[in-house]
C-alpha positions in Angstrom: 10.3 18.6 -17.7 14.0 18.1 -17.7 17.1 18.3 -20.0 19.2 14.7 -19.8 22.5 16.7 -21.6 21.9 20.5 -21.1 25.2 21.1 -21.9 24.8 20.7 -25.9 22.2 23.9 -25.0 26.1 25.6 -25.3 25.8 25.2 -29.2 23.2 28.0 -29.2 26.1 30.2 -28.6 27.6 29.6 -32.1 24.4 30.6 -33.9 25.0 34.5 -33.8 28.3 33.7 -35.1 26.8 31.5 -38.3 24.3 33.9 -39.0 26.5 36.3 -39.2 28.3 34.5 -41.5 26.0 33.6 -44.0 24.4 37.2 -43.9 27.3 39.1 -44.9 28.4 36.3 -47.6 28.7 38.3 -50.5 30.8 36.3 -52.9 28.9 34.0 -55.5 28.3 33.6 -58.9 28.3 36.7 -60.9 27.1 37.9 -64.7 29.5 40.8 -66.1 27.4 44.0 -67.4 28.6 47.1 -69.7 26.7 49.3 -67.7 25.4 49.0 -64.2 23.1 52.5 -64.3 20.1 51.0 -65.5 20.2 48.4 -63.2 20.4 50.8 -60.4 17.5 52.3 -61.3 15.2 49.1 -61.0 13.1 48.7 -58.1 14.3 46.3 -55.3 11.4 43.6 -55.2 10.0 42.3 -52.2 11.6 38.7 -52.6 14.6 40.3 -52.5 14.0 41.8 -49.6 12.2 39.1 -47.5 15.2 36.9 -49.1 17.2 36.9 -45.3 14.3 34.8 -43.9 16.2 32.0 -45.1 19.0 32.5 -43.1 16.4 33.0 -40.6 14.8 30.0 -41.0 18.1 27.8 -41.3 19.0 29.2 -37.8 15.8 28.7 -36.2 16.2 24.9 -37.5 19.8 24.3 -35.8 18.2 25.7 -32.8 15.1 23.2 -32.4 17.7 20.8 -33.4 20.2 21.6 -30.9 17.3 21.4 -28.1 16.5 17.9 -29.1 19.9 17.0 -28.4 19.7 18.4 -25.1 17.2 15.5 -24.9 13.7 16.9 -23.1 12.0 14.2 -21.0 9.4 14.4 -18.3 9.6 11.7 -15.6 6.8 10.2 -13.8 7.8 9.0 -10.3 6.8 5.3 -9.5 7.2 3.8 -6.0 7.2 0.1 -5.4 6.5 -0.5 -1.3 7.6 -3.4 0.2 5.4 -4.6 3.6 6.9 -6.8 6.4 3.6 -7.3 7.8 2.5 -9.2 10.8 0.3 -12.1 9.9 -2.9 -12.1 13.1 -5.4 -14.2 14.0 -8.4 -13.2 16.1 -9.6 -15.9 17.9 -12.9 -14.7 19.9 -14.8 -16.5 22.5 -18.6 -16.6 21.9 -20.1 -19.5 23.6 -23.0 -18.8 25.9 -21.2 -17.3 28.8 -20.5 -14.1 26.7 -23.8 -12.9 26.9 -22.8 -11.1 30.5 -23.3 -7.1 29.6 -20.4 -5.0 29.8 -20.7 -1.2 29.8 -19.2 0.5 27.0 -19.3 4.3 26.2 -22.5 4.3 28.8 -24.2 1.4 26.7 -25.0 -1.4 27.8 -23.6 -4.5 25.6 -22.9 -8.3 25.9 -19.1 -8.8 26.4 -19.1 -9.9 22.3 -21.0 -7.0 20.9 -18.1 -4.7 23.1 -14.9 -7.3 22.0 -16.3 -6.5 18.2 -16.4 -3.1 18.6 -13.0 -3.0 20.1 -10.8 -5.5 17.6 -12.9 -3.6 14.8 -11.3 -0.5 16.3 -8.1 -2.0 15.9 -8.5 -3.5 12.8 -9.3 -0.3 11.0 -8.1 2.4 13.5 -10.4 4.6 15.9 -8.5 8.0 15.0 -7.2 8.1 18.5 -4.6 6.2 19.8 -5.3 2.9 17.7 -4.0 3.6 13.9 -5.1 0.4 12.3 -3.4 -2.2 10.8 -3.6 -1.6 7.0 -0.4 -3.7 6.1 -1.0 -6.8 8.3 -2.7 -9.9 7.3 -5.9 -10.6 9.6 -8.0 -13.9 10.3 -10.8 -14.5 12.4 -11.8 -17.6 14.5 -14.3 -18.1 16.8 -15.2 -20.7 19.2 -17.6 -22.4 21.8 -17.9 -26.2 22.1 -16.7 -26.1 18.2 -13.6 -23.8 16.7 -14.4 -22.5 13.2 -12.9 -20.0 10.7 -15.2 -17.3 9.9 -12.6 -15.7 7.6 -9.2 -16.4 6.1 -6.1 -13.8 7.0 -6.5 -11.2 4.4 -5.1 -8.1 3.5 -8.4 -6.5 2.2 -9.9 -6.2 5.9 -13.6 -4.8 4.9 -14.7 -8.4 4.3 -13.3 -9.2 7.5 -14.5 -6.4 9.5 -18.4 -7.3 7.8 -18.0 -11.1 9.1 -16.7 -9.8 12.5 -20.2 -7.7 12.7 -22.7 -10.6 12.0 -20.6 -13.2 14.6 -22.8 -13.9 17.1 -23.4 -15.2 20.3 -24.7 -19.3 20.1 -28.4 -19.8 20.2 -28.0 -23.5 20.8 -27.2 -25.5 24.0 -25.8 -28.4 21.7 -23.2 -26.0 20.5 -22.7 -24.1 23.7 -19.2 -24.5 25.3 -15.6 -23.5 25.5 -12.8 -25.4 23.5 -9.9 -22.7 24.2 -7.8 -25.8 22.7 -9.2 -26.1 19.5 -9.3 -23.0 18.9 -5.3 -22.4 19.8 -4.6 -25.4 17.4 -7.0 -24.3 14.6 -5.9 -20.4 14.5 -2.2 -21.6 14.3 -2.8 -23.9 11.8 -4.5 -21.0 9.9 -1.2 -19.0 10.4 1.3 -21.9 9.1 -0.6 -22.3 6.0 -0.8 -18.3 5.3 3.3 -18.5 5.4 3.7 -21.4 3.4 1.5 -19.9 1.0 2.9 -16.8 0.8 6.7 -18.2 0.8 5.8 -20.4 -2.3 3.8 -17.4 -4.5 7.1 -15.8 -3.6 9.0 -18.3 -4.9 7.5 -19.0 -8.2 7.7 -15.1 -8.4 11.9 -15.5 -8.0 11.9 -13.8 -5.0 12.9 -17.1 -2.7 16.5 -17.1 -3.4 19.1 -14.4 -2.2 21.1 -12.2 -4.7 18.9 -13.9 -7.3 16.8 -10.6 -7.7 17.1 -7.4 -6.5 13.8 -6.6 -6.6 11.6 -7.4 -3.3 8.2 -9.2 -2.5 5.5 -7.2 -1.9 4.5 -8.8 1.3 6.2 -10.8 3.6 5.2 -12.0 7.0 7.5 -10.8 9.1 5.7 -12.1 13.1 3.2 -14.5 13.5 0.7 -13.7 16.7 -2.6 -14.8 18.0 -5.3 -12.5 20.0 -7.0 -15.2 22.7 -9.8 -13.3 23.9 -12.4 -15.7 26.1 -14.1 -15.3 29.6 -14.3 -19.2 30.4 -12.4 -22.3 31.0 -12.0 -24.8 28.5 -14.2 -27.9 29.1 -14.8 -29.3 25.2 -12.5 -29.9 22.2 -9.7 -32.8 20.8 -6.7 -30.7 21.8 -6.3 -29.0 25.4 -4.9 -25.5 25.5 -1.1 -26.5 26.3 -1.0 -28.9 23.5 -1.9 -26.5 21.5 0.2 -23.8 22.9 3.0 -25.8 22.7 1.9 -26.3 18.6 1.9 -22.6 17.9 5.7 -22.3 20.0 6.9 -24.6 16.8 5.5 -22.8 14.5 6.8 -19.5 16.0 3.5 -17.8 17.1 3.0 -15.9 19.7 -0.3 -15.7 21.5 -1.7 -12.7 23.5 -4.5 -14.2 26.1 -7.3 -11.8 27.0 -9.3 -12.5 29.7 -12.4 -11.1 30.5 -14.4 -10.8 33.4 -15.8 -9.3 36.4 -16.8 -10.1 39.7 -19.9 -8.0 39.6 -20.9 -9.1 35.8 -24.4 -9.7 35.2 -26.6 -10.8 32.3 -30.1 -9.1 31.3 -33.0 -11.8 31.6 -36.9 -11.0 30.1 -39.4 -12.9 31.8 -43.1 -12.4 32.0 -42.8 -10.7 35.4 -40.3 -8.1 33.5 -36.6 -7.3 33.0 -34.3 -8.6 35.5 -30.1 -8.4 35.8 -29.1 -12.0 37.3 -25.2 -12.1 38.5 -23.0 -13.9 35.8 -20.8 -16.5 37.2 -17.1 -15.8 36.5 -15.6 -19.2 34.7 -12.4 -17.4 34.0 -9.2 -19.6 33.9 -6.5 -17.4 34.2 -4.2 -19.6 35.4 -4.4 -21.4 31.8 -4.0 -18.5 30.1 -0.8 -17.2 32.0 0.4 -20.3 31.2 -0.6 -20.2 27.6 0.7 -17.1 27.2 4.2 -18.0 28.7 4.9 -21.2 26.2 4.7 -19.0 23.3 6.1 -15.7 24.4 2.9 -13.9 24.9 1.4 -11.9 27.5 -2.0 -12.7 29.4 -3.9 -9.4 30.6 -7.8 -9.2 32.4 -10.6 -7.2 31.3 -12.7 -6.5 33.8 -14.3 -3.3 31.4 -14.6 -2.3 27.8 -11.9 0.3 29.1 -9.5 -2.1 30.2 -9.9 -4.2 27.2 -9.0 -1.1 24.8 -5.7 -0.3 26.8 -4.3 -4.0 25.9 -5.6 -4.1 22.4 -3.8 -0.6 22.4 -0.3 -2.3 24.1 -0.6 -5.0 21.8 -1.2 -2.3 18.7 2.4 -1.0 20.4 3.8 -3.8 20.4 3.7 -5.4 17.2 4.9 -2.6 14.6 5.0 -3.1 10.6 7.4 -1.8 8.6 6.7 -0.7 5.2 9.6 0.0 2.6 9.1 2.0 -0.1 11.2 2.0 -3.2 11.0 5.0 -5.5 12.3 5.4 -9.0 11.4 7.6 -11.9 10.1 6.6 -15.3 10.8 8.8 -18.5 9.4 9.9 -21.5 11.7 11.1 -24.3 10.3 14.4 -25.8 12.8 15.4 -28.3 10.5 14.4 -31.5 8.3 17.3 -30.2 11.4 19.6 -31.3 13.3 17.7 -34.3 10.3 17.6 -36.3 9.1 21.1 -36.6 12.8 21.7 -37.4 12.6 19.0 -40.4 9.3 20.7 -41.4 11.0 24.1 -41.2 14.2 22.5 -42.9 12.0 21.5 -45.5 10.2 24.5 -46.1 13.3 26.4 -46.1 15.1 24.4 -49.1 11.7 24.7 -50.8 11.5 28.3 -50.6 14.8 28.9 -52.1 14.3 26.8 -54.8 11.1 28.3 -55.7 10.0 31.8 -54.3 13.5 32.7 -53.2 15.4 31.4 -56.1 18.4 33.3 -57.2 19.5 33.4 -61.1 22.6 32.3 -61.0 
């Protein structure tokens, strides 16, 4: 609670004075007598005496008065925040080569199972040294011989997150390959669209032209980047990788490349005679990817471990930084009827009283 004009609060200072006043007022109407012995010998009655609560009353009226001039309000603090977000799309390898185990945490796990765990880590923040990316909008592709979008960039990433969990490795040869170039191509496309979707909402909200409103969208996309993570080479799909590379340099996107693979990989095979680890062979590209990575302004990194692959998730975490701008301001609520109408009440009460109970003849 706060005063908007505490300096009327200096009127109180003149009450004393007026009560004074109209206490020791002694001139009036008057009735001449012969004799006033008689009368000094009648009892003084009680609404004579309770008769200064008017004065009283008229005072404590100007004062309630005087208070809702001061104007009482409480404010209620409002914030509007403002996100320059980055706008990122996942695109994840999961064609059959994939299924080579990784160790992660002392688990054994198929190189998907441990990139899921990782970007979900990075998605929603591990509570170490990845914070999560709350104010960016993320997408997911994924990929083998065909690229397809398993979710739209969002801002609400539990959906996201859900669809990233049930992704899974391809069961069928017919759809078993590696189209890194399709993939590029279709995650870029995915990221164009978002901005021109996001500059028109803005613009039908009046936010496209400048000085036209001071007020600010509530999301903008501030960089546009891609997360290439694949362990092959590509061998299927329309578009080859420096087509699309060069697509998403156009468009202003930058794509981190993410290689994984190891020279002592191996995949876990049952067979009637029991459980056997057969060598993976390592199909990695990483001459593409370099490459890739250089046309757009990117940076290609290996994997040879789940701990490797969290320390470039974590650079790229470092490198791509959202700012959020918050705008405060503070909403009123007038509270000066709170005061001015006990004092009409008492106001009222007051000229009733000395008309009635109080009433002087003459």
């Amino acid at each position: 609670m706060e005063l908007y004009s505490p300096w009327a609060l200096l009127l109180l200072l003149i009450l004393p004075f007026a009560g004074y006043l109209m206490l020791r007022k002694k001139h009036g109407a008057a009735v001449r007598f012969p004799s006033l012995v008689d009368m000094r010998s009648c009892p003084v009655s009680w609404r004579l005496r309770l008769r200064p609560l008017l004065v009283v009353a008229r005072l404590l009226c100007l004062a309630l008065l005087i208070l809702a001039l001061a104007r009482p309000r409480k404010g209620t603090v409002m914030a509007e925040v403002s996100t320059e977000g980055i706008a990122i799309e996942a695109v994840v390898d999961r064609s059959g080569s994939m299924q080579a185990e990784m160790d992660y945490d002392g688990e054994n796990l198929n190189r998907l199972e441990v990139v899921k765990r990782v970007l979900t880590d990075f998605i929603e923040g591990d509570q170490k040294d990845l914070r999560g990316r709350p104010d960016d909008m993320i997408g997911l592709v994924t990929f083998a011989r065909y690229a397809d979008t398993v979710c739209p960039l969002v801002l609400s990433h539990g959906v996201l997150t859900e669809f990233l969990k049930q992704t899974q490795i391809v069961s069928q040869q017919s759809e078993d390959g590696t189209a890194i170039g399709d993939a590029i191509a279709l995650g870029a496309a995915r990221l164009k669209k978002a901005e021109e979707e996001i500059q028109r909402r803005n613009a039908d909200l009046g936010f496209a032209g400048v000085g036209e409103k001071k007020d600010t969208p509530s999301f903008t996309i501030k960089n546009k980047i891609m997360v290439l993570l694949t362990d092959g080479r590509n061998n299927f799909g329309q578009r080859g990788p420096l087509e699309a590379a060069q697509l998403a340099k156009q468009w202003g996107i930058k794509v981190y490349c993410i290689g994984i693979g190891s020279s002592q990989a191996y995949r876990t095979v049952q067979t009637p005679l029991g459980t056997f680890r057969m060598p993976a062979a390592e199909e990695l590209d990483e001459g593409l990817l370099k490459s890739i990575a250089q046309t757009t302004g990117g940076f290609y990194s290996r994997a040879d471990d789940a701990q490797s692959l969290r320390k470039i998730v974590e650079t790229i975490d470092k490198l791509e930084k959202t700012e959020v701008k918050s705008v405060q301001y503070t909403q009123y609520a007038e509270h000066f009827g709170w005061w001015t109408l006990p004092a009409l009440v008492l106001l009222g009460v007051e000229m009733l009283a000395g008309c009635t109970v109080f009433r002087k003849i003459p």
